[in-house]
C-alpha positions in Angstrom: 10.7 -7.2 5.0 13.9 -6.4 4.8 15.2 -2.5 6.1 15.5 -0.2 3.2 17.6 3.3 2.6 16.4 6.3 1.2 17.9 5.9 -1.8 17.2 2.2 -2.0 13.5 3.6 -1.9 13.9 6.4 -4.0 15.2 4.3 -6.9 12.7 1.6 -6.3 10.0 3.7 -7.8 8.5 2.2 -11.5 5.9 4.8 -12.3 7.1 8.1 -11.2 9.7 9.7 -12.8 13.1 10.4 -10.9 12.4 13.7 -10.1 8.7 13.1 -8.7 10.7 10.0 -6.5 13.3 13.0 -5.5 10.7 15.0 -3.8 8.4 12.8 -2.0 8.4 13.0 1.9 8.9 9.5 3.7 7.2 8.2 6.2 7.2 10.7 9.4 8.5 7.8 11.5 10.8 6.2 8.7 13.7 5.7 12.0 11.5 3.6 13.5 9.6 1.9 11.3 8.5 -1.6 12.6 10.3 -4.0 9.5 10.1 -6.8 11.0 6.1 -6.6 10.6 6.4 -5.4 7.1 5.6 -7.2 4.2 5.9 -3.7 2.2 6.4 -0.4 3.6 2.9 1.9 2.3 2.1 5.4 3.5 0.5 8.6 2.4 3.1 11.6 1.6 2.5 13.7 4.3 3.2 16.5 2.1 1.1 15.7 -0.6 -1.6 13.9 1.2 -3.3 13.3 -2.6 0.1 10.7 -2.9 0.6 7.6 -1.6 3.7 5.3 -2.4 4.0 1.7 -1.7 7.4 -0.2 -2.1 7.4 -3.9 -1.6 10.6 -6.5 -2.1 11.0 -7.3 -5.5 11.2 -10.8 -7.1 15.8 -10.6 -7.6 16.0 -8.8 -4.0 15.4 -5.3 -5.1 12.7 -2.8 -4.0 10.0 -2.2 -6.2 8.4 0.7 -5.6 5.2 2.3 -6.7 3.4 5.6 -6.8 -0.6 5.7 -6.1 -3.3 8.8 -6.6 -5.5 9.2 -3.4 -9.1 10.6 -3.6 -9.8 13.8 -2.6 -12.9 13.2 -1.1 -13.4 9.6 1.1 -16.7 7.9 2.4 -17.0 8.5 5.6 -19.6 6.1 6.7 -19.7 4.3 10.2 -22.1 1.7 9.1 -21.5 0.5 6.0 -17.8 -1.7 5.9 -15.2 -1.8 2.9 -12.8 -4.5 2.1 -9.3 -4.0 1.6 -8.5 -5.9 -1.8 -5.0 -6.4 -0.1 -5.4 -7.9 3.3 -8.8 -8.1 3.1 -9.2 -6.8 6.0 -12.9 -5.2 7.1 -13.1 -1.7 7.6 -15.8 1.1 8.2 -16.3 2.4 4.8 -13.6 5.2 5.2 -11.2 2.8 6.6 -10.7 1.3 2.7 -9.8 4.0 -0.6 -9.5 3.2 -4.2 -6.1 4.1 -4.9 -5.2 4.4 -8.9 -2.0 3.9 -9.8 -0.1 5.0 -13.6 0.8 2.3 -15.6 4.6 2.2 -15.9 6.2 3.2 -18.8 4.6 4.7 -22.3 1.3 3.8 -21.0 0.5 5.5 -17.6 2.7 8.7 -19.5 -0.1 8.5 -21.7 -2.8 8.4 -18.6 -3.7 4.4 -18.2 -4.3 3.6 -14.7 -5.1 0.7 -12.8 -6.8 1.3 -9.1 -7.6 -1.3 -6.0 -9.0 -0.8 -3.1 -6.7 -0.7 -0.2 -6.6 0.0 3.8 -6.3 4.0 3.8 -3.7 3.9 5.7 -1.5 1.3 3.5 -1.0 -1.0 7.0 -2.1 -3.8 5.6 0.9 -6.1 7.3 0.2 -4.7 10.9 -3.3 -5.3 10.5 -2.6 -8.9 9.7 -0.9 -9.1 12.5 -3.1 -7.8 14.8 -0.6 -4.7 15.8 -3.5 -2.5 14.3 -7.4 -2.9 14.6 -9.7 -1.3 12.1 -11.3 1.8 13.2 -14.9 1.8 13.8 -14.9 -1.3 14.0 -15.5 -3.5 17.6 -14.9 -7.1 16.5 -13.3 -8.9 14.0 -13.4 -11.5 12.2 -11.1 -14.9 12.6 -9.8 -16.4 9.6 -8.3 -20.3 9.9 -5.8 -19.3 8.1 -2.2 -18.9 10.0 -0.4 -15.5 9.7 1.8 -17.0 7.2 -1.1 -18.1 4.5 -2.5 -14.6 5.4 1.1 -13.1 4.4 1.3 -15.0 1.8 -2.5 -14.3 0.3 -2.0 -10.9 0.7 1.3 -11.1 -1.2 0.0 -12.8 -4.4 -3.0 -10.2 -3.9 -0.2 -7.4 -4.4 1.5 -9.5 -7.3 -1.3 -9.0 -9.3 -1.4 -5.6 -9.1 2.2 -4.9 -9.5 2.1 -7.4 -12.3 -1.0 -5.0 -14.0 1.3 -1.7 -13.3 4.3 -3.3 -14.4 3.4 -5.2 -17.6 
């Protein structure tokens, strides 16, 4: 992925109005941010940890960004595993949250939602990668698949649900 501003970001957003895409916090380490292992830049607001925001590159070059609803309260069992619908990645059950998402437009203003599960800590590109392991979790699983059919898997994974907020 590509580096993005602040204000590329902040404009990027499809679902929240301009003021809510005004006051979110970015990423505590937005300076450094690895983007050269980012597919899409996700993170939790650490000032509203109930938010989370995920902006990926858009289909003419742009950002599109969008806002999310966190649970307040997330399984936190050892044993049992979740799936990220992203990555698909395999986490201990609170490794993975269903994040909902408004609808943009007239429709989520009038509360429609869609929700997926993701990796709670929106990382899905540095889990594919390996820079991240799943908590919890002592093995993992190998795929045949290179990095790049990963990538791109996980990418039409995230179409679809952009294409669901954004429709």
């Amino acid at each position: 992925m590509e580096p993005l501003t602040e204000k590329q970001i902040r404009a990027s957003f499809v679902n929240c109005t301009k003021g809510e895409a005004s006051r979110l916090k970015l990423p505590p380490n937005f300076g450094e941010l690895p983007w050269e292992d980012l597919d899409f830049l996700g993170w939790v607001d650490p000032a509203a940890p109930l938010r989370a925001y995920l902006v990926r590159p858009g289909a003419d070059g742009t950002a599109l960004g969008i806002g999310l609803r966190v649970p307040v309260a997330n399984r936190t069992s050892a044993v049992k595993s979740s799936v990220c619908q992203i990555c698909l990645t395999a986490h201990a059950a609170s490794g993975v949250s269903l994040l909902v998402a408004p609808l943009a437009g007239a429709r989520g203003r009038e509360g429609n939602t869609v929700g997926s599960y993701f990796c709670a800590d929106l990382a899905c590109s540095l889990y594919l990668r390996g820079r991240r392991l799943p908590r919890l979790r002592t093995r993992t699983y190998e795929e045949t698949l290179t990095l790049e059919e990963r990538v791109e898997r996980a990418m039409a994974n995230l179409d679809s649900l952009t294409a669901r907020i954004t429709a």
